[in-house]
Every structure is written in C-alpha cells, then in structure tokens.
C-alpha positions in Angstrom: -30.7 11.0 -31.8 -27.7 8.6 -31.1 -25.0 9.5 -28.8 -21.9 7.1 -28.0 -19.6 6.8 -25.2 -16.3 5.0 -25.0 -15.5 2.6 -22.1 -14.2 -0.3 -21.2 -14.7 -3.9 -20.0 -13.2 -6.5 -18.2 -12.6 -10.8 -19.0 -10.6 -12.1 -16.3 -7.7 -9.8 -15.7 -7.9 -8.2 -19.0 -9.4 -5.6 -20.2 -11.7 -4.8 -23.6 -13.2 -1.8 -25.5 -16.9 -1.4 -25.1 -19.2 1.5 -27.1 -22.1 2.4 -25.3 -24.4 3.6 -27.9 -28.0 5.5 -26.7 -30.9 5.6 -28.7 -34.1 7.9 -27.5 -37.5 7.6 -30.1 -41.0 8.3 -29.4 -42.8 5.5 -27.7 -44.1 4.4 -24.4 -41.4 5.3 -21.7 -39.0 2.3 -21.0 -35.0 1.6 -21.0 -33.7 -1.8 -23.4 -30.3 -2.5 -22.7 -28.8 -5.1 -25.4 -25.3 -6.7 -25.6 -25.4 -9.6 -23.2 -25.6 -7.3 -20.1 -25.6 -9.0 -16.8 -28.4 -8.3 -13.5 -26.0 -5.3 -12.2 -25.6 -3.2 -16.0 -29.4 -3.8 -16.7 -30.1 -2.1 -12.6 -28.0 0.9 -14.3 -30.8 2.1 -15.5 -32.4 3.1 -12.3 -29.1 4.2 -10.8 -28.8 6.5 -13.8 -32.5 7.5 -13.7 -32.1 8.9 -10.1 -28.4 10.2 -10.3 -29.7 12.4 -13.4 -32.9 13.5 -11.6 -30.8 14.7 -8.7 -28.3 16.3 -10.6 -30.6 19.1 -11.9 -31.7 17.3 -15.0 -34.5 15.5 -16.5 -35.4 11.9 -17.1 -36.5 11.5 -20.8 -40.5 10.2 -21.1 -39.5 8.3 -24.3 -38.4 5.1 -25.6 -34.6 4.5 -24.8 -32.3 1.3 -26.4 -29.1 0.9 -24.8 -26.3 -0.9 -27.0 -23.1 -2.2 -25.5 -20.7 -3.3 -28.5 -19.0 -6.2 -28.8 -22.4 -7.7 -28.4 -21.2 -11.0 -28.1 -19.0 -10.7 -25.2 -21.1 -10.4 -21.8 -20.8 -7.6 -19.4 -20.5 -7.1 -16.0 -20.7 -4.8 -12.9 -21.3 -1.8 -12.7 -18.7 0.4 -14.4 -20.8 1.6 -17.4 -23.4 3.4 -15.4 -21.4 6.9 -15.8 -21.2 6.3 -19.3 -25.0 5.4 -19.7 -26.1 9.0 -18.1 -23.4 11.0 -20.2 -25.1 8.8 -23.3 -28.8 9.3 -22.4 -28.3 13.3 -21.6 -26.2 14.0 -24.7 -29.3 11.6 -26.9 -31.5 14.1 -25.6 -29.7 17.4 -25.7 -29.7 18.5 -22.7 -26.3 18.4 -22.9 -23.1 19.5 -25.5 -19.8 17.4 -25.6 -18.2 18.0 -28.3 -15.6 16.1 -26.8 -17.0 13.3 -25.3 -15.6 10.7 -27.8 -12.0 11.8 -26.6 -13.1 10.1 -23.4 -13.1 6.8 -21.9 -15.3 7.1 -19.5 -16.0 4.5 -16.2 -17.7 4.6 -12.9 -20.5 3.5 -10.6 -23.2 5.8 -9.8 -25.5 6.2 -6.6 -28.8 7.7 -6.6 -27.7 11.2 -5.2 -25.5 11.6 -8.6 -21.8 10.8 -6.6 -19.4 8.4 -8.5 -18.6 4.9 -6.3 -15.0 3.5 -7.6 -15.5 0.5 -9.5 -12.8 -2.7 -10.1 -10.1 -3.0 -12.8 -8.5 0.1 -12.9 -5.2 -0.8 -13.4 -6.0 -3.7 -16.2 -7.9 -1.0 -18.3 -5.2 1.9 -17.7 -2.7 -0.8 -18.9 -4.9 -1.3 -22.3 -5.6 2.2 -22.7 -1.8 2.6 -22.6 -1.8 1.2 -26.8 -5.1 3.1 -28.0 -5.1 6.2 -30.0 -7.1 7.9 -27.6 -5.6 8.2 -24.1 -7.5 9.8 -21.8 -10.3 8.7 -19.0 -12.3 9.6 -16.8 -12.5 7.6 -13.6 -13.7 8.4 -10.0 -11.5 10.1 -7.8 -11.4 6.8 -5.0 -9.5 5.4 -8.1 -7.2 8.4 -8.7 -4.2 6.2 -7.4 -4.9 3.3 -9.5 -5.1 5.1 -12.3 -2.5 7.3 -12.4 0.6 4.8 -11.8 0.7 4.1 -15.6 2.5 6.8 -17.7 1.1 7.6 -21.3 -2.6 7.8 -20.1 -3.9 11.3 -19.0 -6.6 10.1 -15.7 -9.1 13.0 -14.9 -10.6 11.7 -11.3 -14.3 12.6 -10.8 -16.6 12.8 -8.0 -19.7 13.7 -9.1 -22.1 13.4 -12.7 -22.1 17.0 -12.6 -18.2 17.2 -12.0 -17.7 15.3 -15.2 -19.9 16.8 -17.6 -17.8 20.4 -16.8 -14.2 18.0 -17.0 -14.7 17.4 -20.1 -15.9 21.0 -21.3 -12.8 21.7 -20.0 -10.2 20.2 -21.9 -7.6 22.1 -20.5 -7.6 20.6 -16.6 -4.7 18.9 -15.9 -4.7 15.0 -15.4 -3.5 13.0 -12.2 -0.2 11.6 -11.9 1.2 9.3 -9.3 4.9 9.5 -8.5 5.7 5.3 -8.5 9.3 6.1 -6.7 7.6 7.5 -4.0 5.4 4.7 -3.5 8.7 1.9 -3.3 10.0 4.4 -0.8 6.9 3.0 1.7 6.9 -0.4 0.3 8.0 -3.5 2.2 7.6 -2.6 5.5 6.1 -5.2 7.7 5.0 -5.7 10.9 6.5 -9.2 11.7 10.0 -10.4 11.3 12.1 -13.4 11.8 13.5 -12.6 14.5 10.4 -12.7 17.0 10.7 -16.6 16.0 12.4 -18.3 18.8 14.0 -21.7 18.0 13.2 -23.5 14.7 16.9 -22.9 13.2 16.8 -26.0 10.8 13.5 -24.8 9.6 15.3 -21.3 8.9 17.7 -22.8 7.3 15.5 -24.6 5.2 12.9 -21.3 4.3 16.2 -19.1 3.4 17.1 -22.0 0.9 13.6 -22.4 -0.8 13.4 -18.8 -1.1 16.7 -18.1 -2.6 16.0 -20.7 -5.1 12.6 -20.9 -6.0 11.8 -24.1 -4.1 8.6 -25.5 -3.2 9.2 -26.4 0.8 6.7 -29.0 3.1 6.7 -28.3 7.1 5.8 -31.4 9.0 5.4 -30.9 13.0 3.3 -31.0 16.0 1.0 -28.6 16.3 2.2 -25.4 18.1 5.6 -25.8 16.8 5.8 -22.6 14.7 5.0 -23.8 10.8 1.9 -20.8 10.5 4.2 -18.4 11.7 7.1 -19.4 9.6 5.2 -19.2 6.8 3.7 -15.8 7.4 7.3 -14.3 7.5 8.6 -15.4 4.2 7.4 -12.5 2.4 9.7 -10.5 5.0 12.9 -12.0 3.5 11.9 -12.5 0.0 13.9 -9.5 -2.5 11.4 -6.6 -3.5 9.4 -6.3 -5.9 10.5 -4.3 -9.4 7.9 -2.1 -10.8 7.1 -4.7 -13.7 6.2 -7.1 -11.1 4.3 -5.3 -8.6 2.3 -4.0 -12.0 1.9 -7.7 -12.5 0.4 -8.1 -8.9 -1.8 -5.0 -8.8 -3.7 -5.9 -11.7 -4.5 -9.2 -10.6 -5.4 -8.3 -7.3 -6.9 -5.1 -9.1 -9.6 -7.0 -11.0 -11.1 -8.6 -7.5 -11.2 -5.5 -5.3 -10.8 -2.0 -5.2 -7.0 -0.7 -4.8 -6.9 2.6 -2.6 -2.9 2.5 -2.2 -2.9 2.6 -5.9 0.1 0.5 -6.3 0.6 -2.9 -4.6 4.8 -2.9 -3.3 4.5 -5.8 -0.9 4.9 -9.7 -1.5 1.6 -11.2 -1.4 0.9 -13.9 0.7 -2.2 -16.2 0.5 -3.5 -18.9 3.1 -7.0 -20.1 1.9 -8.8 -22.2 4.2 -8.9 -25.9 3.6 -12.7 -26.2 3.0 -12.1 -23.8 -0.3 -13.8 -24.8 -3.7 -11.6 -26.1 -6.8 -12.5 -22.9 -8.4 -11.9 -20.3 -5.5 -8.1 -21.8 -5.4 -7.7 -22.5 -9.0 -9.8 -19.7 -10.4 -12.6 -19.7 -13.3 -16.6 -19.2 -13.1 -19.3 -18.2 -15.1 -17.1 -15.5 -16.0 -13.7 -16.4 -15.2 -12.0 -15.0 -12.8 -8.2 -15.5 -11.0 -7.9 -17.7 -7.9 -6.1 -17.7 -5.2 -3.1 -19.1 -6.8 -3.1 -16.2 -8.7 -3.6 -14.1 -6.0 -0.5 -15.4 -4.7 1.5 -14.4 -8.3 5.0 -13.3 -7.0 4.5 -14.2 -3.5 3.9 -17.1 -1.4 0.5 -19.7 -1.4 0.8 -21.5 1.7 -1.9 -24.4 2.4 -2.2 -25.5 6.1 -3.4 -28.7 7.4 -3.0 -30.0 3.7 -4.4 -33.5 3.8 -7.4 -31.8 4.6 -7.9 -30.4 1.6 -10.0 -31.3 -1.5 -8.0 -33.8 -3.9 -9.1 -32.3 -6.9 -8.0 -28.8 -5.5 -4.5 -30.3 -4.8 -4.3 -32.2 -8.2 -5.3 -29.2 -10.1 -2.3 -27.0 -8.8 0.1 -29.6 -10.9 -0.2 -27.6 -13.9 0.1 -23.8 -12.7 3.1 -25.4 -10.7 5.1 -26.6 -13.8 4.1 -23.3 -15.6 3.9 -20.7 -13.7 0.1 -20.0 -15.2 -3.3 -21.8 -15.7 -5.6 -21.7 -18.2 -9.4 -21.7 -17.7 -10.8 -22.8 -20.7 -14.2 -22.0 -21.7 -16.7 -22.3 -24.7 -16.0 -18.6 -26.1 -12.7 -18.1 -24.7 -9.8 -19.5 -23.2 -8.1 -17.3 -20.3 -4.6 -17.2 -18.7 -3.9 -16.3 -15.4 -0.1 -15.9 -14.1 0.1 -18.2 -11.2 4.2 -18.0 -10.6 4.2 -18.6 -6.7 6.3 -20.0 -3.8 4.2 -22.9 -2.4 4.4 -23.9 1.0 2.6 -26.5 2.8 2.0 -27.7 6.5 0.5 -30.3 7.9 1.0 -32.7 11.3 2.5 -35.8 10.9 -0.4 -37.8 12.3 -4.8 -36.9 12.7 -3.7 -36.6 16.0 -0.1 -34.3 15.5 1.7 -35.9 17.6 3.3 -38.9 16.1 7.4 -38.6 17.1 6.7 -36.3 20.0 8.5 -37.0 22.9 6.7 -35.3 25.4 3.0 -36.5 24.1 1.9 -39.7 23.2 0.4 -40.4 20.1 -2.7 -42.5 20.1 -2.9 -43.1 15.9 -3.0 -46.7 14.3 -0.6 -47.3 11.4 -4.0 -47.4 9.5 -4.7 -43.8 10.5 -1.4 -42.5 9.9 -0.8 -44.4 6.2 -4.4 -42.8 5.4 -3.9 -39.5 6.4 -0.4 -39.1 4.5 -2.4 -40.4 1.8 -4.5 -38.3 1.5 -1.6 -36.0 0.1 -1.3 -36.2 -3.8 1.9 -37.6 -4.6 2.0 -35.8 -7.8 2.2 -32.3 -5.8 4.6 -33.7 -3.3 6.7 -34.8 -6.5 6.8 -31.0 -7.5 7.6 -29.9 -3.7 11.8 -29.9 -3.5 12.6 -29.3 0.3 10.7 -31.2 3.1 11.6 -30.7 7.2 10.3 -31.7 10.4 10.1 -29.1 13.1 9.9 -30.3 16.6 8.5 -29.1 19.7 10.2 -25.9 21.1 11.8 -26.5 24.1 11.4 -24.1 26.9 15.0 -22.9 27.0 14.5 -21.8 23.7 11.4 -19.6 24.1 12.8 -18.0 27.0 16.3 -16.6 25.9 16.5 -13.0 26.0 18.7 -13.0 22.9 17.0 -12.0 19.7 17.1 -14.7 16.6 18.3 -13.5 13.1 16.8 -10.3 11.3 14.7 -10.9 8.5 16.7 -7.8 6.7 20.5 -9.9 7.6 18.4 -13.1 5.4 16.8 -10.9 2.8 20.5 -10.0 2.1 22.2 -13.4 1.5 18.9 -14.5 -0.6 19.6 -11.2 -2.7 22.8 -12.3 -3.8 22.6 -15.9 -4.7 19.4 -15.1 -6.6 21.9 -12.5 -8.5 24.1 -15.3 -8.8 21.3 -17.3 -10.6 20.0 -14.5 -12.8 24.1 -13.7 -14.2 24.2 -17.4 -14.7 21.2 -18.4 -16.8 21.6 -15.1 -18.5 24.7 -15.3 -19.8 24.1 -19.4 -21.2 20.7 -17.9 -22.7 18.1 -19.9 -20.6 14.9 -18.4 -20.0 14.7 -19.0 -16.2 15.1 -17.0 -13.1 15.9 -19.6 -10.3 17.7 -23.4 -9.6 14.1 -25.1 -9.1 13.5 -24.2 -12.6 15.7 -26.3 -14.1 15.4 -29.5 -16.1 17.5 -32.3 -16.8 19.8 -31.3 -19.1 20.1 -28.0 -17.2 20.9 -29.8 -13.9 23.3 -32.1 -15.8 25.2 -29.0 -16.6 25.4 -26.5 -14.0 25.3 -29.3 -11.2 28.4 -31.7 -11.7 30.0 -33.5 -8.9 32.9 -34.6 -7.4 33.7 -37.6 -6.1 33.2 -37.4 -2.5 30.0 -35.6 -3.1 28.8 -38.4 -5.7 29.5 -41.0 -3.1 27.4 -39.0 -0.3 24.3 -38.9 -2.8 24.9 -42.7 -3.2 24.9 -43.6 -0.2 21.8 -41.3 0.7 19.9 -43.1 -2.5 21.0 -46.6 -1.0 21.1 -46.2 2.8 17.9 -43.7 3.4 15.8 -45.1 0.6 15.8 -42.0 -0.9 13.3 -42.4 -4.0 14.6 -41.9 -7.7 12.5 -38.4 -7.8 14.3 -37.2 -5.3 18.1 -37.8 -7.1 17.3 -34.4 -9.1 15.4 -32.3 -6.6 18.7 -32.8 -4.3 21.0 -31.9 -6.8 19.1 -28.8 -7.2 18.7 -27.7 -3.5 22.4 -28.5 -3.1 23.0 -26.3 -6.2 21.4 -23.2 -4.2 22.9 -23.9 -1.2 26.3 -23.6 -3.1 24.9 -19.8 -4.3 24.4 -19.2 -0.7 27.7 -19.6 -0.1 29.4 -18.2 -2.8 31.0 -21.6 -4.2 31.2 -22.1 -8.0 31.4 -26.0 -7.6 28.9 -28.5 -5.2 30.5 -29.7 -2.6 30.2 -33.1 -0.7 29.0 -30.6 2.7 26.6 -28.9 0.1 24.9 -32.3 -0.7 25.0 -33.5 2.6 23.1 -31.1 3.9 20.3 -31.2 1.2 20.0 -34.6 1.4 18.5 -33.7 4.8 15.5 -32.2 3.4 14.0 -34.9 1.3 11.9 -36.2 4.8 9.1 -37.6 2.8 11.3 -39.5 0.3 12.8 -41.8 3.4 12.0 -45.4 3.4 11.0 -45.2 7.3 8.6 -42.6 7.3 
C-alpha cells in the first residue's frame, strides 16, 4: 500500500512543497529513502522506528521505500520525520486518516515519540498562506511562529500520538497569535543613549545617518565609545511595521528556532572580524542567508575593520547598492534581502593612538598608510558620513547630568524620515530615504544657493575634499535640512556636513 503525506521544505529563506510518499512490500526488512535526502532525513528512519515503537505501535518487518517529491531538489534537516511515521503507519494500516491529505504536516521526532520544533516556520506558514489547502500541523514550541500569519489554520502538537487523534478530529480549533499584542512588548531595550557620556559630535553624526539612511565610519582611540555607540542605534531607529518585522522573522526564522513568535526589535549584528566570506555574505552547499541578511532592517556594524578579510569587505559592494545579494548556484540562483545600516569602526593607527594627546603614538607612516589601506576604497566610497571621536575627558564622564534620551532622538528621526517618504512619494520614486538617491535625484531635490555653493567650493578646494564626496555631502546636507524642518539647503546645513567627510581630507 502507498500512503502520502504533505509537507514542506526549505531553499534559503523560502519555502517548497514536498510529498512524502511510503511504500511497504514484502522483502527483507529495510527503509530506502530517495529524493536527494541529506545525512539528517536518511537518520529519520531510526528516529521514526523508535518514536513508533514507544508510542504503542509496531515497526513493519517488510520492505519500506521512502519518496520525497520534487526529487531533484535536495532536502534537509529534520522536519519530515513526523510525516515519515504518519506515512509508514497509515502504509501499513495500523492507522485510518481519512484526512490526512488535508494536512501539512512538519516536525522532529525523538525516540520517546515527543515532537522537537524544527526551523522555518514562518517562511513555510508564509507559502502555505497561497495553497488550496491551509492547514498544518507543527509542534507546539512553534505555536507562536506559526500562528502570526492569518489565512492558515496551525494545530500545535506535542506528541505522535497527539497528532494522529488532531487530525481525527477535525473539529479542534487552530492557534492564533494576536500580532497587536506582540508590538505592545516590542522595542524595549535595555541600553539607551543617554548612559553615553560625551561623544556629542558623534551623536550628532548617528541621528543623521539614521534619519537618512547613511552609511557612517567611527574613527578613534580605543576606549572612546564607537562599540557602544553602535550598540544603541537600534534604540533610536523608528519601529518596525508588521511587513517588516515579517521580513526579519523569516530570515532570522530559517537559521534558528523563534520561541517569541514574532521578531519586533531592530536587529543588530557585530560579526567578528576573523568571519568567512560566506558566514557574512551568506551561501553554502545549500545556501543559506549571512550575516548581512541577518542584519535586514537593522544595523551591521563591523569593528576593527581593516582587520577584516578583503574579499569579505569587497563582496558587501553589491548588497550595499541593492539592498539584496544573490548566491548563484548551478541549480538555482537565491536572493536574500540584505537592506541594512552599515557602520564601521576602526582606530586610526595599529596602535590607536595616532592624534591622541594624552598618548603617544609609536606607528611609522609606513604602518599607518598600510593599515588604512587595508580598507577597500570601494566600500568607503559607498559609506556617506565619516567622524573622529576623541578621548573622553574626565569632566565629561563624571557629570551627574544625564545626556539625551534615546526616545527625545527616535522622535526627530521619525519625522524627517516622514518628510522623506511624503517627498519621494508624491514625485513617484521608488525610494525610502536621501542616501538612496542618484544623480539626477540629488540634482533635483538638493539645489543650492549661493552662499551654500561657495561653502561646498571652498570645502572641495581648501580641504581636498575628493570628487566622490561632492554628492555624498549634498546628500547628508539634504537630511540634515529634514531634521530641521527647512524646505531649502542652507549654507549652515552644508557646513556642517562637510564636517563629516574625515576620510576624503587631503591631510589624513
């Protein structure tokens, strides 16, 4: 007898349909699974051999072929062993489900006949969302994931024996999550700009990038505050809607297990400098997303940059300009979303103290040329605001008064992105913030006046500012403008982003 099972799979972040057809025949006792399964579906059979046993029933003595349609696509983990058991006890009768095939069915099983939660809810409750059949059957430590999407009825399991009565029972009610509820917890942190003592220019410079999209370089002695800088920027960054935290939970969703069910907070990635082109950029054997794409809708922040891998740092060019990357292989090309603030840190000399005036710094020229060097220019070209932050004087870390909320920042960034959004809206551009802009873009929503065209010449001419730079400060000056409320650039406006293009001056 055959008896199938739907489920489902996973490439990447997306999800496909996979029948799990079981064969039993006479024949010495064994288990073939076909359809290009990988080391941890063919060790399903022995999880589903003793998970059956110690649920109450019996392990067939007979000849049993496992198919796993599409054939050609290769499956992983361990997600198909619930469907596997239900398979081999309906092939053998020892079961009736008349309704199994109104099931999707997923779940890892241990040996006492429990159900583990598997990866890639959320991706497969999002596919499920456009079939004809709309119901599945997951286990209950995924009940959250699962029941965030509306349109699919999730029935949470914890046991083998739990599901074969589910789904004789076709009138048990499925498992809803109430998303407003979740938002109500969201974006609470435990840090906040206001424990950060000093640093105002740097500040200055993170509310900027963040209100307009900008890529932003910290370059300082160690111990001067650019790690903990960076760590608060999802603190003043606006909230997440539900279509992008949806976005974020399935990426994040395909790599780990999601108890909270929803994730509400901005992510923020810091990946260690010694990690692999593929760990940051993403791909494999079978692809999966990075860390850049980790970091979709939040903030990517590299530390100690030079010290990175070249290729790593010249492979972010692309998901940089596109807000995606594609990891091309020979039966199928994947995209990732990779739309992500970028921040990067790094000392001014090896030994971080080059301009300090309290330490002496013991680096050749050599050594310091080298080491900036070692920075791709290519990236730098795509990184808008650049700042120095110097060594926090003592009076500084000692006041009693408190700095700036992140909540009083959050709010000004709110509105100038709102400003943005009405403005490329109503012209009928497909962008979101000023960094996005092109040429002809920045030609017409950055004009300038006089005085402010003779500040950006003299900043060109005088500083050595390079020609890159000419657009990326008419951009920063542009969001500076939101901040303010001004319709027009002003010479102050320019002035002041002409400040943050460190790396572009002549005497660095």
């Amino acid at each position: 007898m055959v008896a199938k099972v739907l489920s489902f799979g996973l490439q990447g972040i997306e999800a496909y349909p996979v029948e799990i057809e079981v064969f039993v025949s006479w024949g010495l006792p064994a288990v073939n699974i076909v359809g290009l399964p990988d080391s941890a579906v063919r060790e399903s059979r022995e999880r589903a051999k003793s998970a059956i046993k110690n649920s109450g029933f019996q392990w067939p003595a007979e000849r049993i072929t496992i198919s796993l349609a599409p054939c050609g696509v290769r499956k992983e983990g361990a997600c198909f062993d619930l469907g596997i058991a239900l398979g081999i006890l309906s092939a053998t009768e020892q079961i009736n489900l008349p309704n199994l095939g109104n099931f999707f069915i997923l779940g890892e099983l241990s040996l006492d006949g429990t159900i583990r939660p598997v990866k890639g809810i959320l991706p497969i409750i999002m596919d499920i969302a456009g079939c004809a059949e709309r119901n599945i059957i997951v286990p209950y430590d995924n009940a959250q994931e699962a029941g965030i999407v509306s349109g699919v009825n999730a029935f949470p399991v914890k046991t083998l024996r739990e599901t074969i009565e589910l789904i004789n029972n076709p009138q048990i009610k499925s498992f809803k999550v109430d998303t407003g509820n979740l938002f109500k917890e969201a974006n609470r942190y435990n840090i906040d700009f206001s424990e950060v003592k000093g640093q105002y220019l740097a500040k200055r410079a993170i509310e900027i990038a963040v209100a307009g999209g900008h890529n932003l370089a910290m370059i300082g002695p160690p111990g001067s505050g650019k790690t903990m800088l960076a760590k608060r920027i999802p603190t003043i960054m606006p909230d997440l809607t539900l279509e992008e935290a949806l976005e974020v939970t399935k990426i994040q969703s395909a790599t780990q297990i999601i108890k909270e069910g929803l994730i509400t907070n901005r992510p923020f990635c810091a990946p260690h400098h010694t990690i692999s082109n593929i760990a940051l950029i993403g791909g494999g054997s079978i692809p999966m997303p990075g860390e850049i794409s980790m970091a979709h809708q939040g903030v990517l922040f590299l530390d100690e940059l030079p010290e990175f891998q070249r290729a790593s740092l010249e492979a972010l060019r692309q998901p940089l300009e596109d807000g995606k990357i594609n990891v091309c292989r020979i039966r199928k090309n994947i995209i990732f979303p990779a739309s992500f603030l970028l921040v990067v840190a790094f000392n001014p000399c090896p030994c971080g103290f080059l301009g300090d005036p309290e330490r002496r710094c013991r680096c050749s020229t050599t050594k310091v040329e080298n080491y900036i060097g070692r920075i791709s220019g290519p990236l730098l070209d795509r990184v808008d605001i650049h700042i120095e932050l110097p060594r926090v004087k003592y009076k500084e870390l000692t006041e009693s008064k408190n700095a700036e909320p992140s909540m009083a920042i959050k709010s000004r960034i709110k509105k100038a992105r709102l400003l943005q959004k009405e403005r490329f809206e109503s012209a009928g551009e497909h962008i979101s913030y000023n960094s996005q802009m092109n040429g002809k873009l920045i030609k017409k929503y950055c004009p300038l006046k006089n005085e402010a065209k003779d500040i950006l010449r003299l900043a060109l001419n005088e500083l050595g500012l390079s020609a890159r730079a000419y657009d990326k400060v008419l951009k920063v000056a542009r969001t500076i403008a939101d901040l303010t409320g001004d319709e027009h650039i002003q010479a102050e406006h320019i002035s002041e982003a002409v400040q943050y293009r460190r790396l572009d001056r002549k005497f660095l």
